[in-house]
C-alpha positions as CSV (number, residue, x, y, z in Angstrom):
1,X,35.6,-7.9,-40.5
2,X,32.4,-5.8,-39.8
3,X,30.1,-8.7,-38.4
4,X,32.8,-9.5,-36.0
5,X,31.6,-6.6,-33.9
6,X,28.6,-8.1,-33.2
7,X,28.9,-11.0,-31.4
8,X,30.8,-8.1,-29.1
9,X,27.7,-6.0,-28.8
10,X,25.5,-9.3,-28.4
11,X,27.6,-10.2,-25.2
12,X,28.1,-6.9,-24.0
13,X,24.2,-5.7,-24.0
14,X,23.0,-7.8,-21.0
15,X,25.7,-6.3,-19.1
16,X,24.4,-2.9,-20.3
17,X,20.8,-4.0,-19.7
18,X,21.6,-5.1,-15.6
19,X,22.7,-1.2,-14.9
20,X,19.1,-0.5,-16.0
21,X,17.6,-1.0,-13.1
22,X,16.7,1.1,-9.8
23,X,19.2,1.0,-6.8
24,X,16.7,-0.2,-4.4
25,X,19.3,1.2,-1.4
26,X,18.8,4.6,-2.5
27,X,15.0,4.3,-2.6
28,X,15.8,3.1,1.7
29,X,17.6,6.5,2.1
30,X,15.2,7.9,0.4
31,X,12.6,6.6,2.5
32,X,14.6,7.0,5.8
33,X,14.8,10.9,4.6
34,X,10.9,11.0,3.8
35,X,10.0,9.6,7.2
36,X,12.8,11.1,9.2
37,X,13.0,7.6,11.2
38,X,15.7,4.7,10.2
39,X,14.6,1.4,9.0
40,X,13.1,-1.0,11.9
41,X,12.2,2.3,14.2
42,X,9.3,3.0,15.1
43,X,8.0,5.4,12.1
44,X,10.4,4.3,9.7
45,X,10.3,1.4,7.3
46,X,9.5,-2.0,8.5
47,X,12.7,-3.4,6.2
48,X,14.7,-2.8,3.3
49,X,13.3,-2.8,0.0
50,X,14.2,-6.6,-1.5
51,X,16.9,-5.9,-3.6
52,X,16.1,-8.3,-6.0
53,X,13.2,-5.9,-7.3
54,X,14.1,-4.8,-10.8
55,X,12.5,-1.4,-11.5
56,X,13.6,0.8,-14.5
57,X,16.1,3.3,-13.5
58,X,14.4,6.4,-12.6
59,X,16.1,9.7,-12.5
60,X,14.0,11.3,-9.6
61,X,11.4,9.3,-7.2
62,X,8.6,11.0,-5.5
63,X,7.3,9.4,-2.2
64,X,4.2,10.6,-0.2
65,X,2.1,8.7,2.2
66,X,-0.6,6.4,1.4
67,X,-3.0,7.9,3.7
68,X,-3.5,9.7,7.0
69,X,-2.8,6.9,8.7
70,X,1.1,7.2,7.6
71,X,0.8,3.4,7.2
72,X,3.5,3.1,4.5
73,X,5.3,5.6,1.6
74,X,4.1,5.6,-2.0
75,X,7.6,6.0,-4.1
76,X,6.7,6.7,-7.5
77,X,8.6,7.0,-10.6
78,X,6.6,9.4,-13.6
79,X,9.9,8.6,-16.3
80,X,9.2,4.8,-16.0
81,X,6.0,4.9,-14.8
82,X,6.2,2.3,-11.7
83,X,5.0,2.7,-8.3
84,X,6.4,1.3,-4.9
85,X,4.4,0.5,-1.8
86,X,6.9,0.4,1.3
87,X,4.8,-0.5,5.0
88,X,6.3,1.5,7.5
89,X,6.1,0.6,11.3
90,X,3.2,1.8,13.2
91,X,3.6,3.6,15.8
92,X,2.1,2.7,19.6
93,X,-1.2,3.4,19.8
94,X,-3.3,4.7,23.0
95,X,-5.0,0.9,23.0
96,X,-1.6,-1.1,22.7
97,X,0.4,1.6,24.7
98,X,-2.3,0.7,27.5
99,X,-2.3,-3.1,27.3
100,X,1.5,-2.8,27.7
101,X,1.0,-0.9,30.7
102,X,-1.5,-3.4,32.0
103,X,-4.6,-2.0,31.6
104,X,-7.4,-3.5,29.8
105,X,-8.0,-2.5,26.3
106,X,-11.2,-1.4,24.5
107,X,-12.6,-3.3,21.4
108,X,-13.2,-1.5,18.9
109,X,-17.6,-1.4,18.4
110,X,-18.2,-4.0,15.1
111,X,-20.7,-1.8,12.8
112,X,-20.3,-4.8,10.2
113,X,-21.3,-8.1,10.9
114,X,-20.7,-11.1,8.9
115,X,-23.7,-11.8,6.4
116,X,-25.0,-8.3,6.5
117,X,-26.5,-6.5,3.1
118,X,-24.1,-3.5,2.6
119,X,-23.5,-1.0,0.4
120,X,-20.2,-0.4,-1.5
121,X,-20.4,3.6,-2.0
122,X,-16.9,5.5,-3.7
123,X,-17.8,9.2,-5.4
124,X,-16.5,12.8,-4.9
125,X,-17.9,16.0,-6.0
126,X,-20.2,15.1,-9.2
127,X,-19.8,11.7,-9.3
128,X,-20.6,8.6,-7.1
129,X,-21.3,4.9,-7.8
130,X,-23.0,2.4,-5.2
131,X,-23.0,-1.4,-5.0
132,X,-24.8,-3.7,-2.8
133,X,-23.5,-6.9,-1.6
134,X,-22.9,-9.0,1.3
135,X,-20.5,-8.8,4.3
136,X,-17.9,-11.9,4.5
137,X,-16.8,-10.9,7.5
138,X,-16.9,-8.6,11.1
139,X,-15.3,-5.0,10.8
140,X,-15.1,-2.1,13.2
141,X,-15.8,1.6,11.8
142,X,-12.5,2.7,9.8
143,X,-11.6,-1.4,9.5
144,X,-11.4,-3.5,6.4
145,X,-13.5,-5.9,5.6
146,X,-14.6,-8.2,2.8
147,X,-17.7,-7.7,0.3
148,X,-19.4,-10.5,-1.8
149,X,-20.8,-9.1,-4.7
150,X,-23.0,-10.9,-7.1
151,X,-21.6,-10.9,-10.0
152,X,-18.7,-11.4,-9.0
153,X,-16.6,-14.7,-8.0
154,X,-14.0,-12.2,-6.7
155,X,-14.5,-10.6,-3.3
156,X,-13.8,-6.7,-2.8
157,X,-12.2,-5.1,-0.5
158,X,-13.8,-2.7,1.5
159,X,-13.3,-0.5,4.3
160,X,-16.1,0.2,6.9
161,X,-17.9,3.1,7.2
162,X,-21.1,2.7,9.4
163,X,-23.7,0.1,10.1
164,X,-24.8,-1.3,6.6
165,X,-22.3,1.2,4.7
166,X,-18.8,0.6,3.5
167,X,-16.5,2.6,0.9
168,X,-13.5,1.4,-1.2
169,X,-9.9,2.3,-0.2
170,X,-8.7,5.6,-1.4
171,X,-12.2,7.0,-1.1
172,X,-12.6,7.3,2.4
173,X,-14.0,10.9,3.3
């Protein structure tokens, strides 16, 4: 009569197992809190978090913004260590807000052309690393642009700093 238990427990522990997992509507609250702006507005989240996302519960998020820019919320989880980018909706800028008005907008000045010798440079105080390689593409100063690096087959992702120099993201100033 023991081992008839188990066959209980056996069925029962994938329905224990599917409570698990983060409520991805509270991390959307959360968000809407963080940002102070509903989902779809202008400054809030561009959508929901897809609910079919299966995080490991956590008992308290922490969100902050990626960057500066306030181009999307970090949520992070320390408990279970996971992390969750969410892109939030830009807001108009002086270029965009102009164009809708009518007037013509300003290009942004290339300072990276494709095919020019560049170099990758990440540090901070006491430490810094370079890399030279080759510009796949055209970027303006602040824009993102591809690297070809030689030993490499992969491509890296840079962002654009001045004529001939470009930085990796995260390490900008």
């Amino acid at each position: 009569m023991r081992y008839s238990v188990l066959p209980l427990l056996l069925v029962a522990s994938p329905a224990l197992a599917a409570t698990s997992f983060q409520d991805t509507a509270t991390i959307d609250r959360a968000v809407a809190t963080f940002t102070g702006r509903p989902i779809g507005a202008e400054g809030g989240a561009r959508s929901t978090v897809d609910g079919r996302l299966k995080l490991a519960a956590c008992p308290m998020v922490s969100l902050s913004w990626r960057s500066d820019t306030h181009d999307a919320v970090v949520v992070t989880c320390s408990g279970p260590d996971w992390r969750l980018f969410v892109p939030v909706t830009a807001a108009a800028t002086a270029p965009a807000a102009r164009a809708a008005a009518g007037a013509p907008s300003v290009k942004a000045e290339v300072v990276i052309h494709r095919g020019d010798p560049v170099t990758i440079e990440a540090g901070s105080p006491g430490f810094s690393i370079t890399r030279e390689g080759i510009a796949m593409g055209d970027a303006p100063e602040g824009g993102r642009v591809l690297i070809k690096v030689e030993e490499s087959r992969v491509p890296v992702q840079t962002i654009a700093v001045a004529t001939g120099q470009v930085t990796l993201p995260g390490w900008e100033g």
